[in-house]
C-alpha positions as CSV (number, residue, x, y, z in Angstrom):
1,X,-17.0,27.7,118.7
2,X,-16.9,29.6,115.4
3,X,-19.6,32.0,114.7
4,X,-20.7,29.8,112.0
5,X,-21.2,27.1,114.8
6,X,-22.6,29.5,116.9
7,X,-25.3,31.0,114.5
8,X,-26.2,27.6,113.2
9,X,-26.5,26.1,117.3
10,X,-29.2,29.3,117.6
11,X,-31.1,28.5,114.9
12,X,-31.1,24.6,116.3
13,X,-32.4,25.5,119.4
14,X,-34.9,27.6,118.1
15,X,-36.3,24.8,115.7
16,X,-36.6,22.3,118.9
17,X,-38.3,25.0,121.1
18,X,-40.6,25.4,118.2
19,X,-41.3,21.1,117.7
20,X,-41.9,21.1,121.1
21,X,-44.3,24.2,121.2
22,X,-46.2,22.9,118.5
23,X,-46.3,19.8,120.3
24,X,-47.6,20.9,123.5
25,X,-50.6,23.2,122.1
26,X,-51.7,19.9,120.1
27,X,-51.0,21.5,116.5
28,X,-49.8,18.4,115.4
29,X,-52.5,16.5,113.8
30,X,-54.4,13.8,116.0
31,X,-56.6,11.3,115.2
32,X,-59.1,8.9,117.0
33,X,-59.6,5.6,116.0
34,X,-61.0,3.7,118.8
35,X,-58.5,3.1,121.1
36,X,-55.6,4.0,118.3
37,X,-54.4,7.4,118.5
38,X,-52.0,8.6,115.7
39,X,-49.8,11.7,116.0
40,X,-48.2,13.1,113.1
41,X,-44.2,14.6,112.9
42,X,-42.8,17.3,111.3
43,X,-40.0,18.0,109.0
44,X,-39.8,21.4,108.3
45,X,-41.3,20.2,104.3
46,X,-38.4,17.8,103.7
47,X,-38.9,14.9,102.8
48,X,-36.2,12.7,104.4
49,X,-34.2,12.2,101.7
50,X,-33.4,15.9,101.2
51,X,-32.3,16.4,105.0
52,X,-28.6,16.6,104.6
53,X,-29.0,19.5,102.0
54,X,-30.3,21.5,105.7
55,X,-27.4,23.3,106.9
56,X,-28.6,22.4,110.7
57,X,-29.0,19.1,109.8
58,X,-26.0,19.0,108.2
59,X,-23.9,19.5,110.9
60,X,-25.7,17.5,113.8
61,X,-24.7,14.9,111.4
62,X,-21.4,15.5,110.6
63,X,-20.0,13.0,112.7
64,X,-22.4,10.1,111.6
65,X,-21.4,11.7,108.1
66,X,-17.0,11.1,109.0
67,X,-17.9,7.4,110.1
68,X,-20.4,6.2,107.5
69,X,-19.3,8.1,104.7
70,X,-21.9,10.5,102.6
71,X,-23.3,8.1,100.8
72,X,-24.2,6.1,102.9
73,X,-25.7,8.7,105.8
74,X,-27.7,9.8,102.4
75,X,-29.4,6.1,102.9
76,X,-29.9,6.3,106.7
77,X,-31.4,9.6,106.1
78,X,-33.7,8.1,103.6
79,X,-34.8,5.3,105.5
80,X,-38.4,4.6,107.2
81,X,-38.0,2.2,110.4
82,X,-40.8,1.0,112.4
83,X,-39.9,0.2,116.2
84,X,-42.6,-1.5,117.8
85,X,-42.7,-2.4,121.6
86,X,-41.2,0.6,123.5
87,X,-40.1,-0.3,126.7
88,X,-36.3,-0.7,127.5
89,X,-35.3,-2.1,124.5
90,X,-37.5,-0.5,122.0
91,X,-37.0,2.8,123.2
92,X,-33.2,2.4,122.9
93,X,-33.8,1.2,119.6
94,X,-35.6,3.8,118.8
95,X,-33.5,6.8,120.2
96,X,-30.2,5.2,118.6
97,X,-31.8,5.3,114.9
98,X,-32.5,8.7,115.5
99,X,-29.5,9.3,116.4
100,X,-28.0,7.5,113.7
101,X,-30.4,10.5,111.4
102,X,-32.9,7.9,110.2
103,X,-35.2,10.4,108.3
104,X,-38.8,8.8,109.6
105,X,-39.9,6.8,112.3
106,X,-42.7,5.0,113.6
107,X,-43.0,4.6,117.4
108,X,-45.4,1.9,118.3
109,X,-46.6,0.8,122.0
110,X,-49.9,0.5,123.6
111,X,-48.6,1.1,127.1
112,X,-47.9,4.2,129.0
113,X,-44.6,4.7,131.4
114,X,-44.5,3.1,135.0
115,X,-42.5,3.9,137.5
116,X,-40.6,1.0,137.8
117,X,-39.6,1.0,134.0
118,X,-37.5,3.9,134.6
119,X,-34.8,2.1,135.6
120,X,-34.1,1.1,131.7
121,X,-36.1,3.6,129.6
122,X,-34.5,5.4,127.0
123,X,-35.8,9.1,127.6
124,X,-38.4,8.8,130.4
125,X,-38.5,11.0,133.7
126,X,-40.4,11.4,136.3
127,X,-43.1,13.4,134.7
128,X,-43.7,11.1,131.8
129,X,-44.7,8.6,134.2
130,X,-48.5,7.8,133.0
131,X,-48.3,8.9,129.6
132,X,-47.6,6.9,126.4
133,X,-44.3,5.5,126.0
134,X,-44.8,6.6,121.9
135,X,-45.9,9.7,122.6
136,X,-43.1,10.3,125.3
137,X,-40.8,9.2,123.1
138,X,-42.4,11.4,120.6
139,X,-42.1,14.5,122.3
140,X,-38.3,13.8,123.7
141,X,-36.8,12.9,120.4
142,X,-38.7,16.4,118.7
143,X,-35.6,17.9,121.1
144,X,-33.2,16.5,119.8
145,X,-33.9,15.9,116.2
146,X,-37.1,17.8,115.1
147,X,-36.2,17.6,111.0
148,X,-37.0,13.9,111.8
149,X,-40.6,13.0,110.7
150,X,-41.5,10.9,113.8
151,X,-45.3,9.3,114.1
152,X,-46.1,7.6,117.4
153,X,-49.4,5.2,117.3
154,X,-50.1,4.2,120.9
155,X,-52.0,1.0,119.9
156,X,-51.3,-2.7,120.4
157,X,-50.3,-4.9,117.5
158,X,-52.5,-7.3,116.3
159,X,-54.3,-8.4,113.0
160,X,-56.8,-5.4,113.1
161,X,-53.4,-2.7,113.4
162,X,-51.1,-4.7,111.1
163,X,-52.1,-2.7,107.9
164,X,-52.0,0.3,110.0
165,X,-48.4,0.0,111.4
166,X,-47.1,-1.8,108.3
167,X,-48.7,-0.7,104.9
168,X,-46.7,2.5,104.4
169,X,-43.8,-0.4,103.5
170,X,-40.9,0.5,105.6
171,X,-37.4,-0.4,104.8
172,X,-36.8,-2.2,108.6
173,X,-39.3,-2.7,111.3
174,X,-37.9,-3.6,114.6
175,X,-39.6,-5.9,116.9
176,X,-39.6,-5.1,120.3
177,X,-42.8,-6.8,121.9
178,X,-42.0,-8.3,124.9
179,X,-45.9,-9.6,125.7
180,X,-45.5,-13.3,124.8
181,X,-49.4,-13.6,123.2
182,X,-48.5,-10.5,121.2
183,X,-45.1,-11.4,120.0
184,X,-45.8,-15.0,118.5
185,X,-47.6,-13.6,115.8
186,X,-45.9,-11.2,114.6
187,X,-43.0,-13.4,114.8
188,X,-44.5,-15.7,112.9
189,X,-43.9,-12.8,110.5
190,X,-46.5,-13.8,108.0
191,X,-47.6,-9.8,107.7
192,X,-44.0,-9.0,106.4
193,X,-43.3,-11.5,104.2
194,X,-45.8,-10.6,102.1
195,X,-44.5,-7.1,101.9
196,X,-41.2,-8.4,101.4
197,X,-40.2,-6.4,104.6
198,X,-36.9,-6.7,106.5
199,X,-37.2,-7.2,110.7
200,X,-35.4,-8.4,113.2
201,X,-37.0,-9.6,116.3
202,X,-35.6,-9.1,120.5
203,X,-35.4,-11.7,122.6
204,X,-35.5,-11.4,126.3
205,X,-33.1,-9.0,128.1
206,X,-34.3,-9.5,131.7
207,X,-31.9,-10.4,134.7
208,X,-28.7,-10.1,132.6
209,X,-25.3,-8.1,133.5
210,X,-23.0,-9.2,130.6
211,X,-23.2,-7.5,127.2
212,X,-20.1,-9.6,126.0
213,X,-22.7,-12.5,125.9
214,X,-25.3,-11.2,123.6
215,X,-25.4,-12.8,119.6
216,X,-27.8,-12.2,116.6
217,X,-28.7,-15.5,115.2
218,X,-31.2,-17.8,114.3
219,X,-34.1,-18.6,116.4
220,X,-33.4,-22.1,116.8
221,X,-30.2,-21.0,118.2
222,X,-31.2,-19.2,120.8
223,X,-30.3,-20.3,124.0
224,X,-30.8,-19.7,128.1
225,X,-33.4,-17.4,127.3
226,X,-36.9,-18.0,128.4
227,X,-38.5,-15.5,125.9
228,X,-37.0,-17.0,123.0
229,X,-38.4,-21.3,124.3
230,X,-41.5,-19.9,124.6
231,X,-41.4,-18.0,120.9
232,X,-40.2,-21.3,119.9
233,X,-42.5,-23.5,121.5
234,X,-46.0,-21.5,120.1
235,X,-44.4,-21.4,116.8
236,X,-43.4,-25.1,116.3
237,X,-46.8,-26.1,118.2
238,X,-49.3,-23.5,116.0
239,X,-47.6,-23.2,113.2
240,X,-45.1,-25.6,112.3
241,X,-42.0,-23.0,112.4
242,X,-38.4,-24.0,114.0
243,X,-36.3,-21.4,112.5
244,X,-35.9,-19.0,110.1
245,X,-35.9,-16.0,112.2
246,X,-33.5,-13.5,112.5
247,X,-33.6,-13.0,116.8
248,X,-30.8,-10.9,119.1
249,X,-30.6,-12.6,122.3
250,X,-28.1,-13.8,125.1
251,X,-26.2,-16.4,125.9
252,X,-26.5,-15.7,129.4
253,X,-28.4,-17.5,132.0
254,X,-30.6,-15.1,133.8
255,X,-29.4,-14.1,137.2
256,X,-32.5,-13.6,139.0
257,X,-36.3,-15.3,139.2
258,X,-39.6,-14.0,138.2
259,X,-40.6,-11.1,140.9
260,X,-43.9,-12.0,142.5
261,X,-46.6,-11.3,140.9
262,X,-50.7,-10.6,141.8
263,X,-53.2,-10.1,139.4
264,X,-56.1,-7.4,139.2
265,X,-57.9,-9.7,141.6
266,X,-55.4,-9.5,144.4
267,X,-54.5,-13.3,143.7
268,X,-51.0,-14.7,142.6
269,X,-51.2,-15.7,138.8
270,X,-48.8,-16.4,136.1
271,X,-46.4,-13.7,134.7
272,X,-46.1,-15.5,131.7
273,X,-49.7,-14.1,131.1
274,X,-48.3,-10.7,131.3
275,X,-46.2,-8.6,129.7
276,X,-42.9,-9.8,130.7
277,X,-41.4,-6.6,131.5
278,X,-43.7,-5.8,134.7
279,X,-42.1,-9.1,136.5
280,X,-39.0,-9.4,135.1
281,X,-35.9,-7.7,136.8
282,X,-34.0,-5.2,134.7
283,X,-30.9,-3.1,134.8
284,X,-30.1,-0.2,132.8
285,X,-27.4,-0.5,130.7
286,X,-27.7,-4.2,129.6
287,X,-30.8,-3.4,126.9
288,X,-29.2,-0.5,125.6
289,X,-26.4,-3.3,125.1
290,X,-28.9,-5.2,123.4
291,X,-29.6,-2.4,120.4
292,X,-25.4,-1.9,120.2
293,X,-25.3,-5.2,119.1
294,X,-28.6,-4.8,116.8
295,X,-26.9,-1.7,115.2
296,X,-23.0,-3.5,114.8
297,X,-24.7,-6.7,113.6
298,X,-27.7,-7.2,111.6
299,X,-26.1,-10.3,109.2
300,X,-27.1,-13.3,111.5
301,X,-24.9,-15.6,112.4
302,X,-25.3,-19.2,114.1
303,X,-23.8,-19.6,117.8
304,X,-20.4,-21.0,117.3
305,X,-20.1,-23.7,120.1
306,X,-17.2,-26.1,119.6
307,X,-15.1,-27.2,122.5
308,X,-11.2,-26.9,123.2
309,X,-10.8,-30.5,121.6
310,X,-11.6,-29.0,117.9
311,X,-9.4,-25.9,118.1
312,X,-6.2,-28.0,119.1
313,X,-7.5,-30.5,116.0
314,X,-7.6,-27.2,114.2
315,X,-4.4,-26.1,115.2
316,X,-2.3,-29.4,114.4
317,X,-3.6,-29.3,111.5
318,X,-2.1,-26.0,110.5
319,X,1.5,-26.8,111.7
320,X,1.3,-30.2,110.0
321,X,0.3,-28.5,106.9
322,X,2.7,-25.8,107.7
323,X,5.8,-28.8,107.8
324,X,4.2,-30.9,104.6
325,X,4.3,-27.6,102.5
326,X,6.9,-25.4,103.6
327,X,8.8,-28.2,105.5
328,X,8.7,-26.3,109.0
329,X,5.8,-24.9,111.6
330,X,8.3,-22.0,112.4
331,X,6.4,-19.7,110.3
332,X,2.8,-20.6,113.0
333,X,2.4,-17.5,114.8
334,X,-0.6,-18.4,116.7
335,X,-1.4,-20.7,119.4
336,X,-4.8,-22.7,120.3
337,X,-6.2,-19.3,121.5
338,X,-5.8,-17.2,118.6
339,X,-6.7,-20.5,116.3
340,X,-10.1,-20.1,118.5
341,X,-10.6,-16.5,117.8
342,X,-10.0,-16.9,114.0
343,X,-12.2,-19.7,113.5
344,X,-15.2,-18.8,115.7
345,X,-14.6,-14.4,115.4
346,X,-13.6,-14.4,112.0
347,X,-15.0,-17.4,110.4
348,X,-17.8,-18.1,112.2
349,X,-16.7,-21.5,112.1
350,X,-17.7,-22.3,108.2
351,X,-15.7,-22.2,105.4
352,X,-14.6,-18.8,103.9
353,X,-16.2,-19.7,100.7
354,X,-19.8,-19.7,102.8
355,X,-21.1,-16.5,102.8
356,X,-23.7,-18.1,104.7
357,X,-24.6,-21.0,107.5
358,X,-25.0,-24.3,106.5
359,X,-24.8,-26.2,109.5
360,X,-25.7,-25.7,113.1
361,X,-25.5,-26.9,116.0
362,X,-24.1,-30.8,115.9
363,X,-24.0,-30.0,112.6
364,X,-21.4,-27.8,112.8
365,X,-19.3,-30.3,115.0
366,X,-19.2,-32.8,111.9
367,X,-18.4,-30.2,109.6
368,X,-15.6,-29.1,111.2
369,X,-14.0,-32.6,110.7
370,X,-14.1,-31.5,106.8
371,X,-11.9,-27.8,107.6
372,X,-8.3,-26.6,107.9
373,X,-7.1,-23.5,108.3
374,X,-4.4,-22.5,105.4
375,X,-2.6,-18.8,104.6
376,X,-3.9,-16.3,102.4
377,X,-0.8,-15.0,101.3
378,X,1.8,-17.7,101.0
379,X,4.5,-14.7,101.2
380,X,3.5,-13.9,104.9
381,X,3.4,-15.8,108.2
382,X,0.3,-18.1,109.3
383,X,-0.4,-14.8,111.8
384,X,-4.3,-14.3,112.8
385,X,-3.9,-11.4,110.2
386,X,-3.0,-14.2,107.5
387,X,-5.1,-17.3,107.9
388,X,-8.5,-18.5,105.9
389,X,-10.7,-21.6,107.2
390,X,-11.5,-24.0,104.0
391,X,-12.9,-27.5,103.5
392,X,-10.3,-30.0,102.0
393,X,-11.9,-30.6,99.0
394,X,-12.1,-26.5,98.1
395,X,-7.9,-26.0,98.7
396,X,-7.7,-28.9,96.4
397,X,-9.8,-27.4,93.5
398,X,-10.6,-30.1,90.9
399,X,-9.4,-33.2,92.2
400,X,-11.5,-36.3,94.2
401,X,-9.2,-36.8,96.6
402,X,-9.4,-35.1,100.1
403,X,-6.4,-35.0,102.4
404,X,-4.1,-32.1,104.2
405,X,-1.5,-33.0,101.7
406,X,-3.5,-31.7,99.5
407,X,-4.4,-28.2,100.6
408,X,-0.9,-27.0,98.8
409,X,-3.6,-26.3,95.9
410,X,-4.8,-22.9,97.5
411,X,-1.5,-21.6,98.3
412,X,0.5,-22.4,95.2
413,X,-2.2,-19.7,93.9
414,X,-1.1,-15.6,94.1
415,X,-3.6,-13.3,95.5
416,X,-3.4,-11.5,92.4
417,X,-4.7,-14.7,90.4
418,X,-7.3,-14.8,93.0
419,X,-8.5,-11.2,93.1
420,X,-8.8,-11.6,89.1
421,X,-10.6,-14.7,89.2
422,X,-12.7,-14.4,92.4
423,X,-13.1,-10.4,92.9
424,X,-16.1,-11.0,95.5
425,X,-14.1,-14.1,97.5
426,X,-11.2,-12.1,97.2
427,X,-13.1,-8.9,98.7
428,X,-14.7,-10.4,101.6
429,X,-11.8,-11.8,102.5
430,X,-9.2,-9.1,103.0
431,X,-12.5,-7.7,104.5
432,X,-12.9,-10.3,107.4
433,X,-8.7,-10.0,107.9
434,X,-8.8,-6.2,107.9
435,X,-11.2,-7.1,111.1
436,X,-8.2,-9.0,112.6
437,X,-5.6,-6.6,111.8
438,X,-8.2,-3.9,114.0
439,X,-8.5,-6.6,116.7
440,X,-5.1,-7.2,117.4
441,X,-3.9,-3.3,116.9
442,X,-1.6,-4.4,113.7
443,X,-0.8,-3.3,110.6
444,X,-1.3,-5.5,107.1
445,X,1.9,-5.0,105.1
């Protein structure tokens, strides 16, 4: 370590010693409002645009900084989030934003640590237990980033709080809840539409072990998760919603029953009336699973669910086309595996002229009667580096007629006529194959 580094890592842990000093005499302001009690952060005076001009700062960031690029670390920097619900989920949420150098947070969570939600909790120990999850996460995340202006409000969400937690318009709020009669309406998401807010909602996470299962899609996609029927069920029953709702969820069947449950009275009662986090059986990496997903995927994207049958219709398709047009398949470098991956990784099985989902679920079975894959760059081989997924009628631009023979449309264009006429199509396109070319370990020549 340089003695740049080294003065700089001095002055770094002073500042953190100082957060958490300031913290633990109660110099940070604190006010009473009924049961709500809001603690203030500090900054050191800058505002949270400003923080990358901070030497310190500066460099705890510099590897966000190499992998998002300045600008953009300038706009995570910048940004306000509010996380509410704070249990294993929440709080990872939470602790990867500030991570990420999100400027300002707001930690929101009426209950306090339990013993049994260590298992999964973000930052809690031993001697947290009993205190409020915000204010636990409060004071662990002045540690590690105390430039950060972090607010905790230890206070449930409801009608009465919602101007409270949301009026200060934040650029994403993150919802967490996991209490069923507390989740519905906010769900129902009336309070941030009228701000014009973004948020993305967490389904259940309980009694799951594999992370490769977990999507971000609609809520009438959601699947084998109990959270997410019941969040459907209130909705469609009180308010006449189906979809429309951003959710991250799992595909997963959960692995293990309700744990038994007795209420206050000593008697056996519902956990469905509870917060499902006190009955439901949780490891520790799987929600933290749950935000890596929330953080590489925010764009939502319908659950692509076609059987075997379609991808071999998918991939006769191409080598017929492949032998109508260039009067051989030898050029077909994939088989009805990578033909899977391209349609359902890449494409999400829609057209690449969709930028977004049409059709779901059956829906999405008819449509892809109507699609073919074809190559984007007549000059190379149909490789999963190579291949787009169009509707017959949109390779065949201008004419009625919709057949495979057809499709020779596209390709008779260059991609230099198409990144003329169609700079956007032509961007997100070499976009989605540069994805492949990363997938597979190759190179785009």
């Amino acid at each position: 370590m340089g003695e740049r580094a080294k003065s700089l890592a001095k002055v770094a842990i002073q500042r953190g010693e100082n957060a958490i000093e300031l913290n633990c005499k109660g110099l940070s302001v604190t006010n009473t409002k009924g049961n709500h009690v809001v603690r203030e952060g500090r900054n050191y005076g800058m505002e949270a645009s400003d923080l990358l001009s901070d030497d310190i700062v500066s460099e705890h960031l510099t590897r966000n900084v190499q992998f998002f690029g300045l600008e953009s670390q300038h706009k995570v920097t910048g940004s306000y989030v509010v996380v509410i619900g704070l249990g294993g989920v929440g709080s990872h949420a939470a602790s990867m934003l500030l991570r990420s150098g999100v400027g300002r947070l707001l930690l929101v969570d009426f209950d306090q640590v339990s013993l049994s939600s260590l298992n999964r909790h973000a930052v809690a120990t031993r001697s947290d237990v009993g205190i409020p999850k915000a204010q636990c996460l409060r004071e662990h995340f002045l540690s590690i980033f105390p430039e950060c202006k972090i607010e905790a409000k230890v206070l449930l969400y409801d009608a009465s709080s919602e101007d409270e937690i949301l009026s200060d318009r934040p650029d994403f709020v993150l919802d967490c809840i996991d209490n069923i009669d507390t989740k519905v309406p906010f769900v129902n998401n009336s309070a941030c539409v009228r701000r014009g807010l973004k948020v993305l909602s967490a389904m259940g996470a309980g009694a799951r072990a594999d992370p490769t299962r977990i999507r971000v899609a609609d809520l009438r996609e959601s699947i084998n998760d109990p959270l997410s029927r019941s969040v459907r069920h209130r909705l469609k029953r009180d308010h006449g919603i189906e979809g429309g709702i951003p959710v991250v969820f799992s595909l997963e069947k959960p692995k293990a029953k309700l744990l038994p449950f007795n209420g206050p009275s000593g008697d056996e009662e519902n956990p469905s009336d509870y917060q499902m986090e006190l009955v439901l059986p949780r490891s520790y990496s799987y929600p933290d699973s749950i935000e890596l997903r929330r953080g590489l995927q925010v764009q939502t994207e319908p659950v692509v669910s076609l059987d075997l049958d379609h991808y071999r219709t998918l991939h006769q398709r191409l080598i017929e086309h492949e032998e109508l047009l260039y009067g051989t398949a030898m050029q077909v470098q994939v088989d009805v595996d990578e033909v899977m991956y391209v349609t359902k990784e890449l494409w999400h099985g829609r057209s690449a002229r969709e930028s977004f989902a049409k059709d779901v679920g059956r829906g999405m079975w008819r449509s892809i009667n109507e699609l073919m894959l074809v190559r984007w760059d007549r000059e190379k081989p149909a490789s999963v580096t190579n291949l787009v997924l169009l509707k017959f009628k949109e390779v065949s631009v201008g004419m009625e007629a919709i057949s495979v023979e057809l499709a020779d449309e596209h390709e008779s264009r260059t991609l230099e006529d198409i990144k003329e006429a169609e700079p956007d199509f032509f961007n997100r396109v070499t976009a989605v194959l540069k994805r492949a070319e990363e997938d597979f370990g190759l190179q785009l020549r």
